[in-house]
PDB file of N, CA, C and O in Angstrom:
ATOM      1  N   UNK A   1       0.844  -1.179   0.000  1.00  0.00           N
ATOM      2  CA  UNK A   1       0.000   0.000   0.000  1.00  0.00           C
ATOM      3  C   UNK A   1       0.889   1.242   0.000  1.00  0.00           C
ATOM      4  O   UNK A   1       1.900   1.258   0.703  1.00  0.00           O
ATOM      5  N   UNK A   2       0.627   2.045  -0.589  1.00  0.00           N
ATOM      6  CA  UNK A   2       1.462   3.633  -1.095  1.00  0.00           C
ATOM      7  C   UNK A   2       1.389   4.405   0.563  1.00  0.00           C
ATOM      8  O   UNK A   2       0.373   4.471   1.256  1.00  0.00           O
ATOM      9  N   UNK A   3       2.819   4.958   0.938  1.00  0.00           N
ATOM     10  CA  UNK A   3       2.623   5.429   2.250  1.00  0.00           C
ATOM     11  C   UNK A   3       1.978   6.400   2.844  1.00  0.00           C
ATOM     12  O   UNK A   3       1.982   6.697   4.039  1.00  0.00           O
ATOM     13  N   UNK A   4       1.313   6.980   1.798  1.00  0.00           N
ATOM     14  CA  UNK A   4      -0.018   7.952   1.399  1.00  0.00           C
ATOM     15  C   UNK A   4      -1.009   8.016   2.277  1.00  0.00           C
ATOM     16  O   UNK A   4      -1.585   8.815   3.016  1.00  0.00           O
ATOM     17  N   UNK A   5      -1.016   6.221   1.746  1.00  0.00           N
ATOM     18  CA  UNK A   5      -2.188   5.958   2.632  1.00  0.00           C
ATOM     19  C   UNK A   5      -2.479   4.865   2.940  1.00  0.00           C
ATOM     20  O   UNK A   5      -2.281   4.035   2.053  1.00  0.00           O
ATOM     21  N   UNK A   6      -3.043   4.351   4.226  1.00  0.00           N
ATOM     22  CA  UNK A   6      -3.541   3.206   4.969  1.00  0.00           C
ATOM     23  C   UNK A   6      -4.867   2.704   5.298  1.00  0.00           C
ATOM     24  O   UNK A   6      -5.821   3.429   5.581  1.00  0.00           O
ATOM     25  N   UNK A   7      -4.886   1.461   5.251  1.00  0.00           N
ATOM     26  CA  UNK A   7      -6.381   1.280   6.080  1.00  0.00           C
ATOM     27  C   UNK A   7      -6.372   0.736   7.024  1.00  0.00           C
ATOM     28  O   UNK A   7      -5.630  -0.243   7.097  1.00  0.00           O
ATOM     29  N   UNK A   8      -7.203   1.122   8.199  1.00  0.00           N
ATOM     30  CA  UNK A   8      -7.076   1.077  10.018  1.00  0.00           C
ATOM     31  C   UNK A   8      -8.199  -0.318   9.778  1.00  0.00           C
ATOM     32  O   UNK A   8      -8.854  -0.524   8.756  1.00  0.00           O
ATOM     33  N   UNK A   9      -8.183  -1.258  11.171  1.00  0.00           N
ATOM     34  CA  UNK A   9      -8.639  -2.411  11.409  1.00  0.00           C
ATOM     35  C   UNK A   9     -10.394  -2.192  11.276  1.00  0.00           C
ATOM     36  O   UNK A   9     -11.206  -3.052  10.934  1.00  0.00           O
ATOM     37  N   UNK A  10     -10.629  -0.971  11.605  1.00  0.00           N
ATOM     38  CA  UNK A  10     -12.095  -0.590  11.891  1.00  0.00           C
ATOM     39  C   UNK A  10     -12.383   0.046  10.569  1.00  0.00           C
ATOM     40  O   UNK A  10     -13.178   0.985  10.582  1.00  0.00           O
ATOM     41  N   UNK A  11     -12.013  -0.212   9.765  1.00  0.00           N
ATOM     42  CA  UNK A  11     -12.411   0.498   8.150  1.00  0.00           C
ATOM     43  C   UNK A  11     -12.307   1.581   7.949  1.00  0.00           C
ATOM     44  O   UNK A  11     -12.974   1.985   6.996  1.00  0.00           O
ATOM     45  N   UNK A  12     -11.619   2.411   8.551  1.00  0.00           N
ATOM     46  CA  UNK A  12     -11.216   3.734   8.474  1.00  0.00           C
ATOM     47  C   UNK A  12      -9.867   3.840   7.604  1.00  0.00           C
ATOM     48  O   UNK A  12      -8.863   3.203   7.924  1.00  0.00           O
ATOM     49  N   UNK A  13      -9.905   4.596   6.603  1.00  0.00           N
ATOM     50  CA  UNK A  13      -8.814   4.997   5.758  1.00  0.00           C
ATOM     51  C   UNK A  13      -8.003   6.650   6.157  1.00  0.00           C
ATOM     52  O   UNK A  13      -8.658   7.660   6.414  1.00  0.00           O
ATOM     53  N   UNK A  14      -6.847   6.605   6.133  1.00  0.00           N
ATOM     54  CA  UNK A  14      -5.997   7.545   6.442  1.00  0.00           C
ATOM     55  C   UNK A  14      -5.546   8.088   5.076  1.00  0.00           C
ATOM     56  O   UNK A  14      -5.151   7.311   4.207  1.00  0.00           O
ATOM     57  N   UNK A  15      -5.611   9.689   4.838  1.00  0.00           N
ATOM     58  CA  UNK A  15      -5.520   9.932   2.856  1.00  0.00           C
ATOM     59  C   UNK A  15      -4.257  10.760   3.688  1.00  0.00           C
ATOM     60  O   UNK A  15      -4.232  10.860   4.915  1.00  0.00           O
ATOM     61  N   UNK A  16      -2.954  11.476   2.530  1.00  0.00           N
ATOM     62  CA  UNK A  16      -2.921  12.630   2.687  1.00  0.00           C
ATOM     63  C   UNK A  16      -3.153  13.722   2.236  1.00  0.00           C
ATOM     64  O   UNK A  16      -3.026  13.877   1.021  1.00  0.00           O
ATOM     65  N   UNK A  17      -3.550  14.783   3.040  1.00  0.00           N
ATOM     66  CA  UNK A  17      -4.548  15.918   3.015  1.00  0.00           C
ATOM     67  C   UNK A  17      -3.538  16.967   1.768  1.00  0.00           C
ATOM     68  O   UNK A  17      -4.116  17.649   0.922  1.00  0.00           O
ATOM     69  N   UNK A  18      -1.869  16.907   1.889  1.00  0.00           N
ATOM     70  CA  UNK A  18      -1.433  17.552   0.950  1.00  0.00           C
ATOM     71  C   UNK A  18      -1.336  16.745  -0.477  1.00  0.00           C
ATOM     72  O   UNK A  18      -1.279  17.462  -1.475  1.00  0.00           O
ATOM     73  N   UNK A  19      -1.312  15.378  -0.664  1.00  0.00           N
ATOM     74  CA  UNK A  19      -1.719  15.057  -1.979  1.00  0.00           C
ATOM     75  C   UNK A  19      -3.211  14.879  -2.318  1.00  0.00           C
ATOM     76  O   UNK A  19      -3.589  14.753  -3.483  1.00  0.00           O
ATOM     77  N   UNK A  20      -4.052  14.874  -1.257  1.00  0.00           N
ATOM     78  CA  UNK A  20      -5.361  15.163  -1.466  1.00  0.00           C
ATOM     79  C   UNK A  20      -5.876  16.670  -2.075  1.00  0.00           C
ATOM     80  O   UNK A  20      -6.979  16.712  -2.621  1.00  0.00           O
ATOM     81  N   UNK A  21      -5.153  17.756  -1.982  1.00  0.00           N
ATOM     82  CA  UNK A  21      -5.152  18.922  -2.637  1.00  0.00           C
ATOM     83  C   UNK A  21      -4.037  19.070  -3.474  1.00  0.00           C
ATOM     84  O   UNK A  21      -3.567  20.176  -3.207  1.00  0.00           O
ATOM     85  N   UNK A  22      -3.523  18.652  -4.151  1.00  0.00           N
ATOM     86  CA  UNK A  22      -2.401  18.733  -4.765  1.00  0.00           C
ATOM     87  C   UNK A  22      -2.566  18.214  -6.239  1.00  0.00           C
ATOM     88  O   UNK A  22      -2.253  18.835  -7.255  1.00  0.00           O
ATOM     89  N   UNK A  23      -3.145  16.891  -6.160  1.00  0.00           N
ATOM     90  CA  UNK A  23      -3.215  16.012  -6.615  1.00  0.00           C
ATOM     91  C   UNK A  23      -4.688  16.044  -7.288  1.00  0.00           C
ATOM     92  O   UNK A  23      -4.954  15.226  -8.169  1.00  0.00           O
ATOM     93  N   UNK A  24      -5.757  17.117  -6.809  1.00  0.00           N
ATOM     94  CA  UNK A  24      -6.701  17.149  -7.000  1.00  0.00           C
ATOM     95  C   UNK A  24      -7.746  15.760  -6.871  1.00  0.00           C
ATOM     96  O   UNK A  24      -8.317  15.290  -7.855  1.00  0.00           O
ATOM     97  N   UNK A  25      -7.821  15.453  -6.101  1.00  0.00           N
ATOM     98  CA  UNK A  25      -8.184  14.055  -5.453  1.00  0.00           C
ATOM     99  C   UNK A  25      -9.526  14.307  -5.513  1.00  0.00           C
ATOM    100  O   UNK A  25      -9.677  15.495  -5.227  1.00  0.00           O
ATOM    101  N   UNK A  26     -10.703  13.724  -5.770  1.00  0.00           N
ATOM    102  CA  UNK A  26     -11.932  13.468  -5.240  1.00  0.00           C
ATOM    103  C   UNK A  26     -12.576  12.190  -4.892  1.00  0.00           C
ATOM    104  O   UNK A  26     -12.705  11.107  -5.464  1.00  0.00           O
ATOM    105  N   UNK A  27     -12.986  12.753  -3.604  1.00  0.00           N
ATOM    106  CA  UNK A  27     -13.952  11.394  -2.968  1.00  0.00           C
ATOM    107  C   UNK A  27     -15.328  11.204  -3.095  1.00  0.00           C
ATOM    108  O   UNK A  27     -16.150  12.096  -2.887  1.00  0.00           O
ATOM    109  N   UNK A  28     -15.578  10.151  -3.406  1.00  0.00           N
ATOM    110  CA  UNK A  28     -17.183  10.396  -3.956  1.00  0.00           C
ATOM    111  C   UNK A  28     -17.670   9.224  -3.185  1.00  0.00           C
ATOM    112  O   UNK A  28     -17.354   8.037  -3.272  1.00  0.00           O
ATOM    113  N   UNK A  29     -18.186   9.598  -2.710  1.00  0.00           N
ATOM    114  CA  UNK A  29     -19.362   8.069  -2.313  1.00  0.00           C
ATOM    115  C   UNK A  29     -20.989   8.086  -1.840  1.00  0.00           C
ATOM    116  O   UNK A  29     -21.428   9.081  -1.262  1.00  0.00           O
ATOM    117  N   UNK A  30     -21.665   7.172  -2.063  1.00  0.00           N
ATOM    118  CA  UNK A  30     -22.973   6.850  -2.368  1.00  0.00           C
ATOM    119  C   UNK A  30     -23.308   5.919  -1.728  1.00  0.00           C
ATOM    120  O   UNK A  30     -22.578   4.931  -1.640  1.00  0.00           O
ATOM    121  N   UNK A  31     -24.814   6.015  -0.954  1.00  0.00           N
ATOM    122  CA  UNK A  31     -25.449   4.741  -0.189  1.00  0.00           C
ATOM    123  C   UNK A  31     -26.486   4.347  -1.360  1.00  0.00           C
ATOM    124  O   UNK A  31     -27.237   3.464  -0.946  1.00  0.00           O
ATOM    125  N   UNK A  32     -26.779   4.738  -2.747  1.00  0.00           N
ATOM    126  CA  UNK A  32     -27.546   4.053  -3.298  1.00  0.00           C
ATOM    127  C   UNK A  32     -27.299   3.092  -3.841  1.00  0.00           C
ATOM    128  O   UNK A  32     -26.184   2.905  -4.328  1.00  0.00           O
ATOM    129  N   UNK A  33     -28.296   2.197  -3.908  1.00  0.00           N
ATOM    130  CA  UNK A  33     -28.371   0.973  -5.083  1.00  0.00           C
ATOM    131  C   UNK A  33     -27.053   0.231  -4.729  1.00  0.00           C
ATOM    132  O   UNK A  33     -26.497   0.692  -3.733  1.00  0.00           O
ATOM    133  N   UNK A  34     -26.362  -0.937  -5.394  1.00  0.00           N
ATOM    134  CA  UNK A  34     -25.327  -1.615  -4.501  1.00  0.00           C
ATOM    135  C   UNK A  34     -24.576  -1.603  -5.688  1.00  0.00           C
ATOM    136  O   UNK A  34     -24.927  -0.977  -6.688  1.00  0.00           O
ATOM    137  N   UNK A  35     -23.473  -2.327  -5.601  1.00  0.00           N
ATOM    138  CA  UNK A  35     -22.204  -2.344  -6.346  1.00  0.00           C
ATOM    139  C   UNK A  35     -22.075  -2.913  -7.985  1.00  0.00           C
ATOM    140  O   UNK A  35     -21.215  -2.656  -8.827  1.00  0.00           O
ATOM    141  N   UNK A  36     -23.299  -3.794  -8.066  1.00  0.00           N
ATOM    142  CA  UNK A  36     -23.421  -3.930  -8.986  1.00  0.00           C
ATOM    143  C   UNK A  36     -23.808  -3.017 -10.317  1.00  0.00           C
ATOM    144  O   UNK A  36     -23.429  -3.042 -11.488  1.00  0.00           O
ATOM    145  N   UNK A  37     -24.953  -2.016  -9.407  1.00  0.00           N
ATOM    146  CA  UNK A  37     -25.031  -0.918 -10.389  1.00  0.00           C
ATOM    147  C   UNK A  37     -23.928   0.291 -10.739  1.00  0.00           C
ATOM    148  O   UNK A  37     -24.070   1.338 -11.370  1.00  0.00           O
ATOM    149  N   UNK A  38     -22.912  -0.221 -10.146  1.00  0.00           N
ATOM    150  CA  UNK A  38     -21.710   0.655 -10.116  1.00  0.00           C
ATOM    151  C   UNK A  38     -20.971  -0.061 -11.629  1.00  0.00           C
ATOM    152  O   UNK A  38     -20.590   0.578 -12.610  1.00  0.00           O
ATOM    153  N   UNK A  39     -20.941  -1.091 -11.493  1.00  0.00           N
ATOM    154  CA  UNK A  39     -20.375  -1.717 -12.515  1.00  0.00           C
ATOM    155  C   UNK A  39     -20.812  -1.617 -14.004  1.00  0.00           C
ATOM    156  O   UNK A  39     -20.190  -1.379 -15.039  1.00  0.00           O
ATOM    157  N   UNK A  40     -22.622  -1.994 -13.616  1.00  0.00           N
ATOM    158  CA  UNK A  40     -23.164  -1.218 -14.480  1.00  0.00           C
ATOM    159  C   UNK A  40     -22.625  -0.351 -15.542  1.00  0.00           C
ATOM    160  O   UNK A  40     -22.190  -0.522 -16.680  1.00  0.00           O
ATOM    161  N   UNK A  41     -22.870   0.916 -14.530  1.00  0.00           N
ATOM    162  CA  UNK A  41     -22.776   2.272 -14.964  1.00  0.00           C
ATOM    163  C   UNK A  41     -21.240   1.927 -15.741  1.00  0.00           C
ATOM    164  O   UNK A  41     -21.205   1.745 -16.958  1.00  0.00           O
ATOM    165  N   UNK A  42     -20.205   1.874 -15.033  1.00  0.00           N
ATOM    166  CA  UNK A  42     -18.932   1.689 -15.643  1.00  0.00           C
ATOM    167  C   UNK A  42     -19.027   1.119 -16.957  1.00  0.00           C
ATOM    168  O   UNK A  42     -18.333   1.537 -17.884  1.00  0.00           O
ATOM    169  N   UNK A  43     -19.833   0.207 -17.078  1.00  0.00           N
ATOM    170  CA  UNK A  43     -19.671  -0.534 -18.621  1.00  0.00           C
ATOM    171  C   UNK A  43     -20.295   0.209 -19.837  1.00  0.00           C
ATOM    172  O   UNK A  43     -19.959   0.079 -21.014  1.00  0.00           O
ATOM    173  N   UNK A  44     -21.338   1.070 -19.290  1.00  0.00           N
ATOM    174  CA  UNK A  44     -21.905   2.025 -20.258  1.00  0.00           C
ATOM    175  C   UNK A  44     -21.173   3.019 -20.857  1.00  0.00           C
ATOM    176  O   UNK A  44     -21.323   3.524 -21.969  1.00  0.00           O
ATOM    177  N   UNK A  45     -20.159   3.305 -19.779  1.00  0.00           N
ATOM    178  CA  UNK A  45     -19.193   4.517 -20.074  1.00  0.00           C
ATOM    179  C   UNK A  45     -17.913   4.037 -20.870  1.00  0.00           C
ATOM    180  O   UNK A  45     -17.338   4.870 -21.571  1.00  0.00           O
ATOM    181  N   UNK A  46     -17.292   2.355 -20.782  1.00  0.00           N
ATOM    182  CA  UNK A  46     -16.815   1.919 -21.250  1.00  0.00           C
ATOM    183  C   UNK A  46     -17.294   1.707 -22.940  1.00  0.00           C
ATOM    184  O   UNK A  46     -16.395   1.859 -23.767  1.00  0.00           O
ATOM    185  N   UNK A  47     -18.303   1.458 -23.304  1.00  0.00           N
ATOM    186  CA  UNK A  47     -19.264   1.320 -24.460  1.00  0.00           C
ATOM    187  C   UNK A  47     -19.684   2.745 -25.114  1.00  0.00           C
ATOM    188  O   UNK A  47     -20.488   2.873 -26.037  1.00  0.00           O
ATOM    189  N   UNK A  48     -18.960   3.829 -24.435  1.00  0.00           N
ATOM    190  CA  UNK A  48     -19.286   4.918 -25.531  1.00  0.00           C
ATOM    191  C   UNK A  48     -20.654   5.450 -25.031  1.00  0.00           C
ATOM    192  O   UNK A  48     -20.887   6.390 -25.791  1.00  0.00           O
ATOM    193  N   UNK A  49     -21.685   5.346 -24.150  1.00  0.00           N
ATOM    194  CA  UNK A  49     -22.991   5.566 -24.338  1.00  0.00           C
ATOM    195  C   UNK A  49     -23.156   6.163 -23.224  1.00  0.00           C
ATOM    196  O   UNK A  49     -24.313   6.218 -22.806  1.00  0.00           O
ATOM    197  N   UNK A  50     -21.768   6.953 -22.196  1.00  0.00           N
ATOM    198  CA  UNK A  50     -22.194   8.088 -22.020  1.00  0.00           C
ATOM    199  C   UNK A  50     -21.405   9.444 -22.269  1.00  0.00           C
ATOM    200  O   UNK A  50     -20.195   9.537 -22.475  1.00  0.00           O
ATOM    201  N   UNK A  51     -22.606  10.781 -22.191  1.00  0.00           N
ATOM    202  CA  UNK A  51     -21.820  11.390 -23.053  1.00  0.00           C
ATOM    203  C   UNK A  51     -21.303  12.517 -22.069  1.00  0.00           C
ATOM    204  O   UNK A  51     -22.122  12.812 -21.198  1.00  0.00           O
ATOM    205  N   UNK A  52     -20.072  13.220 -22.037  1.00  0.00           N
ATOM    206  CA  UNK A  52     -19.876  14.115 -21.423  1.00  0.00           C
ATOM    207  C   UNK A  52     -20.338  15.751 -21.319  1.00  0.00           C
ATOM    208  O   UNK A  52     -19.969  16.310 -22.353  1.00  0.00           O
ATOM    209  N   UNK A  53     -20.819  16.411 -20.676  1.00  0.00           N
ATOM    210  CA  UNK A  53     -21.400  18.354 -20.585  1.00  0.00           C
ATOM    211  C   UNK A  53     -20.109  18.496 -20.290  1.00  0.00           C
ATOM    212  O   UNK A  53     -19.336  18.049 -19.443  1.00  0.00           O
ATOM    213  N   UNK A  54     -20.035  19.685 -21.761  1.00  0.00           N
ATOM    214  CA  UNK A  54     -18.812  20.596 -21.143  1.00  0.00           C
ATOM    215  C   UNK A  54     -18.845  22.613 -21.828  1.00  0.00           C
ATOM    216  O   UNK A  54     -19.499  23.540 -22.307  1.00  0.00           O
ATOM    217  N   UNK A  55     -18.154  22.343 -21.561  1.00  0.00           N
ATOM    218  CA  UNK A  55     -18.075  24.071 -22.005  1.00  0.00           C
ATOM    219  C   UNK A  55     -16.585  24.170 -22.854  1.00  0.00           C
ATOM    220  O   UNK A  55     -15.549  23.739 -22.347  1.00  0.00           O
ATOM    221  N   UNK A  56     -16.619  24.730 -24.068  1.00  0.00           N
ATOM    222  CA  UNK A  56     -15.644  24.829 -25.566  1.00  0.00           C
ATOM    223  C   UNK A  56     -15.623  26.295 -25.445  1.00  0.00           C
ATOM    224  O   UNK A  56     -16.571  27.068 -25.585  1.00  0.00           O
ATOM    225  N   UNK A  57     -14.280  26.581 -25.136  1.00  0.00           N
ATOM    226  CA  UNK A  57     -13.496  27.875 -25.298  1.00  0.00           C
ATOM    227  C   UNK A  57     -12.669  27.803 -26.397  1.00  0.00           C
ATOM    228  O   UNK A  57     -12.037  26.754 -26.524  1.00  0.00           O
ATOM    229  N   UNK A  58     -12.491  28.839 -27.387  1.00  0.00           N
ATOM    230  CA  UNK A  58     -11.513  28.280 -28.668  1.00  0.00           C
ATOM    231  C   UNK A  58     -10.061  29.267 -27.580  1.00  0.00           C
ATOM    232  O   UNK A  58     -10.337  30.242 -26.879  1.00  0.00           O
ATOM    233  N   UNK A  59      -9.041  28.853 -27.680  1.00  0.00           N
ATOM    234  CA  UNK A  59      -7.500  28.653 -27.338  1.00  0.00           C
ATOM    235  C   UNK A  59      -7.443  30.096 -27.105  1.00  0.00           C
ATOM    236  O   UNK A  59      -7.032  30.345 -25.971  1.00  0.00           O
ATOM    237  N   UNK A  60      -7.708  31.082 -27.775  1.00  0.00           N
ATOM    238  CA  UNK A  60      -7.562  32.826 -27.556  1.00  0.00           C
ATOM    239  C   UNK A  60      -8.352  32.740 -26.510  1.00  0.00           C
ATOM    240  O   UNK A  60      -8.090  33.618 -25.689  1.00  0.00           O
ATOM    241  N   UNK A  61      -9.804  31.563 -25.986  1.00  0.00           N
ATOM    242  CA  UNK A  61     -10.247  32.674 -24.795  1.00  0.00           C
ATOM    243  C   UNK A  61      -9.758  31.686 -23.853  1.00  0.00           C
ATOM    244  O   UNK A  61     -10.739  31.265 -23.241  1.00  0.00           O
ATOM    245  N   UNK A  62      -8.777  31.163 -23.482  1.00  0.00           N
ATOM    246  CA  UNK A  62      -7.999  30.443 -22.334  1.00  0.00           C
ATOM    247  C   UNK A  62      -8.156  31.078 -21.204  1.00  0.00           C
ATOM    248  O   UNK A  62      -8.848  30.361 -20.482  1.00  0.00           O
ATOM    249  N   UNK A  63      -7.900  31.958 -20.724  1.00  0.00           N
ATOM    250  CA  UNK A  63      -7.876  33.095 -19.937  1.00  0.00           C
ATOM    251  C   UNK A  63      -9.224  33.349 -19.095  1.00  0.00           C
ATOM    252  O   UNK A  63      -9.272  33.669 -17.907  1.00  0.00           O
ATOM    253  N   UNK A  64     -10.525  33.095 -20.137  1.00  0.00           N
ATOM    254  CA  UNK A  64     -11.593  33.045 -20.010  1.00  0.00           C
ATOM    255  C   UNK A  64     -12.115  31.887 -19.316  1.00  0.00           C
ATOM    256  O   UNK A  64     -12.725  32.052 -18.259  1.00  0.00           O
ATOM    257  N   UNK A  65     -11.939  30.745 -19.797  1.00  0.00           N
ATOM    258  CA  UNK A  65     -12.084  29.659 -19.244  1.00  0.00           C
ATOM    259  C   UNK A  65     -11.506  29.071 -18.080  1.00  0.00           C
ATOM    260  O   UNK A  65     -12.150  28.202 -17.492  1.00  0.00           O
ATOM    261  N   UNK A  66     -10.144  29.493 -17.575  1.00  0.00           N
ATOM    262  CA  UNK A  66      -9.935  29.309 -16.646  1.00  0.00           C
ATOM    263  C   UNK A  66     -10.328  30.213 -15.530  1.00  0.00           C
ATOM    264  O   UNK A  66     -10.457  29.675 -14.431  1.00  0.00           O
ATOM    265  N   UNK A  67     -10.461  31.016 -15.588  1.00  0.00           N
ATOM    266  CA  UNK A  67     -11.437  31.960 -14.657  1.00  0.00           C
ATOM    267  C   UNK A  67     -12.539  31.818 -14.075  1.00  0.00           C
ATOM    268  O   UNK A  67     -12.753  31.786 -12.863  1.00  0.00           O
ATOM    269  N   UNK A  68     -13.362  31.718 -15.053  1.00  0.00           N
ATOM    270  CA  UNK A  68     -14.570  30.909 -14.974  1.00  0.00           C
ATOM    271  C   UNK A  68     -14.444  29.177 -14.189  1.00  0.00           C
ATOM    272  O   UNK A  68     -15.335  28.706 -13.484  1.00  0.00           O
ATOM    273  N   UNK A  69     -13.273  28.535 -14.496  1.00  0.00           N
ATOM    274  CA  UNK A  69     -13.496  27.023 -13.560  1.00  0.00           C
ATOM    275  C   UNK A  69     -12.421  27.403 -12.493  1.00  0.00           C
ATOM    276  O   UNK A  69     -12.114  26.372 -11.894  1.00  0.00           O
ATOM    277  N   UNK A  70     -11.567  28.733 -11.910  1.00  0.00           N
ATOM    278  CA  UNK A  70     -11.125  29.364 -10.754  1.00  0.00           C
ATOM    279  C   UNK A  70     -12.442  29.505 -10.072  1.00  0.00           C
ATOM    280  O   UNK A  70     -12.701  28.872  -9.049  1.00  0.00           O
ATOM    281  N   UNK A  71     -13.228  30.287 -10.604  1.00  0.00           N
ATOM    282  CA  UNK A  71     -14.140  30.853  -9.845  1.00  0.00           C
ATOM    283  C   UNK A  71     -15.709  29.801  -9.350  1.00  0.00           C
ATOM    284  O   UNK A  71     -16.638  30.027  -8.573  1.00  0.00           O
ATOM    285  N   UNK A  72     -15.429  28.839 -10.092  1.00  0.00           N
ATOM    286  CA  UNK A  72     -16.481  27.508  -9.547  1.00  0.00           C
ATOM    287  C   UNK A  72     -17.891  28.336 -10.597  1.00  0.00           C
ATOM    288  O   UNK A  72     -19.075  28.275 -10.265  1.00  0.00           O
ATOM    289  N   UNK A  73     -17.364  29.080 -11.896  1.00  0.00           N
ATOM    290  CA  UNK A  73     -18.476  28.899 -12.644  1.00  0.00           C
ATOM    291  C   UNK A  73     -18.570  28.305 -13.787  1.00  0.00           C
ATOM    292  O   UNK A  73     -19.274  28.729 -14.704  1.00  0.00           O
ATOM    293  N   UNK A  74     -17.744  27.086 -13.849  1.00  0.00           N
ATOM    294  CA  UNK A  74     -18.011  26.432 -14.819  1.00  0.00           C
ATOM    295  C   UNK A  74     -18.859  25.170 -14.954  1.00  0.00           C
ATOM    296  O   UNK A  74     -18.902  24.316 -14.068  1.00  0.00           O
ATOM    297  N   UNK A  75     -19.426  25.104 -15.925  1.00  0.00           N
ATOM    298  CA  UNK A  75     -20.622  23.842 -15.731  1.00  0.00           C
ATOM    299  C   UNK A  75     -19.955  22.619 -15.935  1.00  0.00           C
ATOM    300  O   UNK A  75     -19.457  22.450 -17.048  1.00  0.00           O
ATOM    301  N   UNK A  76     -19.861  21.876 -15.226  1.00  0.00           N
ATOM    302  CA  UNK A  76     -19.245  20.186 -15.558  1.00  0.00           C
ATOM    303  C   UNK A  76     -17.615  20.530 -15.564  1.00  0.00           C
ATOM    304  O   UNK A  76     -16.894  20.889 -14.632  1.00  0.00           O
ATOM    305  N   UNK A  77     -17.253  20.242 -17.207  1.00  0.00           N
ATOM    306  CA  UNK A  77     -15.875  20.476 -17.794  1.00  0.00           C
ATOM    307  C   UNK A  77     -15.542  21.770 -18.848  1.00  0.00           C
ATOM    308  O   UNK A  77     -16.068  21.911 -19.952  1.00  0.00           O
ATOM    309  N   UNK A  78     -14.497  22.716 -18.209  1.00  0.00           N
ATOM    310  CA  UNK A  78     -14.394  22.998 -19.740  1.00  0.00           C
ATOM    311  C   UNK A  78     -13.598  22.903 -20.445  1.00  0.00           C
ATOM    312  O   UNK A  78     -12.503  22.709 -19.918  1.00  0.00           O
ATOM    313  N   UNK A  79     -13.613  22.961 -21.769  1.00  0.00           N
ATOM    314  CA  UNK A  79     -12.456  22.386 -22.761  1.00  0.00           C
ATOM    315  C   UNK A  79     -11.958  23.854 -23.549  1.00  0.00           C
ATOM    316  O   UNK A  79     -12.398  25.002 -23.620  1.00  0.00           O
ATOM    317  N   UNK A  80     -10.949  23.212 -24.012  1.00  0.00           N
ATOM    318  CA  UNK A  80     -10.054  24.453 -24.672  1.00  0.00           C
ATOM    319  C   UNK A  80      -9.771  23.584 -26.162  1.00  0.00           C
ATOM    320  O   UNK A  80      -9.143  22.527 -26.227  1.00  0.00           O
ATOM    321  N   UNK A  81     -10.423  24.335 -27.368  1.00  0.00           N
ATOM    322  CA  UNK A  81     -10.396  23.917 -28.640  1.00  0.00           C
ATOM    323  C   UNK A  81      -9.604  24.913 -29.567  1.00  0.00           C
ATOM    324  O   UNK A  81      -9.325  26.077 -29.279  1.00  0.00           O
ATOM    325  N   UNK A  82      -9.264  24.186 -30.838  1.00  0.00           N
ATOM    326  CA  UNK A  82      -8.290  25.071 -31.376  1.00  0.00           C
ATOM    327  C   UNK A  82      -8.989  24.678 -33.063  1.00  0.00           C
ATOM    328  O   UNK A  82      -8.508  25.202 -34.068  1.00  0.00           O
TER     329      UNK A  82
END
């Protein structure tokens, strides 16, 4: 296991907090539906059939776009096209 991080006897995981921001880390977790629909989902995304929301800045408005996902107003992803 990476010295990052551990898992304690009682199911508790230990992250670190500076590669957890660094690294841009996200934790996601869910009490719905069980694991199988996790897999699910994974295979759909594997198969092309789902599709990504994003936001297309052409390369001059760079500047623009990152501002906008600085400032937490960007919707989903945004992309930079040329």
């Amino acid at each position: 296991m990476p010295p990052h991080r551990r898992n304690h006897p009682d199911g508790r995981v230990s992250l670190s907090l500076i590669e957890l921001l660094f690294k841009r880390i996200k934790i996601i977790g869910s009490q719905q539906n069980g694991p199988e629909y996790l897999y699910e989902a994974l295979d759909y995304v594997a198969q092309g059939k789902v599709k990504s929301i994003v936001e297309t800045y052409p390369l001059a408005e760079a500047a623009k776009a990152y501002e906008r996902v600085a400032d937490g107003k960007a919707r989903f992803r945004a992309v930079l096209t040329m």
